[in-house]
N, C-alpha and C positions, 0 to 999 in steps of 0.2 A: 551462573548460567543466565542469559538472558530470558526475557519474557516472551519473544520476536525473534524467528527466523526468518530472511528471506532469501531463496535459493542456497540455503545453509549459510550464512552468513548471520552471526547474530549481530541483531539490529539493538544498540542501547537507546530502548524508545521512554520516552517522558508519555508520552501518548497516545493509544490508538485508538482511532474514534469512527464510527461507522457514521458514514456521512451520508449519505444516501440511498436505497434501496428503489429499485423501480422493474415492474412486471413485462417480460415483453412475450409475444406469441397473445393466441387468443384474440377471439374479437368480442365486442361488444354485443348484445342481442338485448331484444325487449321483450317479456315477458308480456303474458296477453293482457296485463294490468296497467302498463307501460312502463315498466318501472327497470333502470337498464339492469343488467346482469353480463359478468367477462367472467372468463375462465382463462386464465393466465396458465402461459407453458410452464413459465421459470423467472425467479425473481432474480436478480443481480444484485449485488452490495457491493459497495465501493466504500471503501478506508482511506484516510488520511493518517501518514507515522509520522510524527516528530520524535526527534532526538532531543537531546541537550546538546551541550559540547560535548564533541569528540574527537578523539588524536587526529589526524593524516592518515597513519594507516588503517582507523577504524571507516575514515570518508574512501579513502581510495577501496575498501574491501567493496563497499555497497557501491559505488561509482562502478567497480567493474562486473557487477550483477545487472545493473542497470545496461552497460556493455553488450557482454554476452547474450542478454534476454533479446536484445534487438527488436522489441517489440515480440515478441513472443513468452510464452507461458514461461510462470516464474513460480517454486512450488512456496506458499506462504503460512508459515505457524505461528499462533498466539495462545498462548495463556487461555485468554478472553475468548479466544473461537475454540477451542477445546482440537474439533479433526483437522488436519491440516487442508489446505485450500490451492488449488491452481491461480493464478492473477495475471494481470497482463500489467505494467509497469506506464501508467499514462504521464505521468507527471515526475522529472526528478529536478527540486529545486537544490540550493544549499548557499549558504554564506558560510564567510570565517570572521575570523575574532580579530580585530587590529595588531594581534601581537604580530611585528615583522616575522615574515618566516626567512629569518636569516642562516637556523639551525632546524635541520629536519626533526617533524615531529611536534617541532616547538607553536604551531598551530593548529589552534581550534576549530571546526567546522562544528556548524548546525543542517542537518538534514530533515528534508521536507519530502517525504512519498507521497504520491496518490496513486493506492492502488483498484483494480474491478474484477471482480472476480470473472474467470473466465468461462 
């Protein structure tokens, strides 16, 4: 079993990495001391997944999550987040391996997510 699901697709991730977190809602206010103070709604985290190599059919499962999501919510589990998470699918990169894909299957892809939580 994988470590990484996303939209049930298991993802064979080498890494997933919380890359950034950033607070929106709330505003700023100053204290009678001046000193500022926010009261944030909701934080947001965004992840980066890579893979290793993986087959054709493991690139085309996630290619067609990436598909169907169409910009909309994608449901995301990891090991590392323990409850599962809603995301929104912003970035899908991917290269392959130099081997000719002369024979199906017989090519490598590397996959690159960025996901945010929705």
């Amino acid at each position: 079993m994988s470590d990484a699901t996303l939209g049930g697709v298991e993802v064979p991730v080498l890494q997933v990495q919380e890359t950034a977190r950033r607070h929106i809602g709330g505003s700023i206010a100053r204290a009678v001391d001046g000193t500022p103070h926010s009261s944030p709604v909701r934080s947001i985290r965004e992840w980066r997944l890579e893979t290793g190599p993986i087959t054709h059919a493991a690139y085309e499962a996630l290619r067609g999550v990436d598909s169907l999501a169409a910009g909309g919510q994608v449901l995301f589990q990891s090991v590392e987040l323990g409850a599962p998470v809603y995301v929104y699918i912003r970035e899908f990169q991917s290269s392959r391996t130099r081997i000719p894909d002369t024979e199906p299957g017989k090519t490598l892809w590397t996959v690159r997510v960025t996901l945010e939580e929705a």
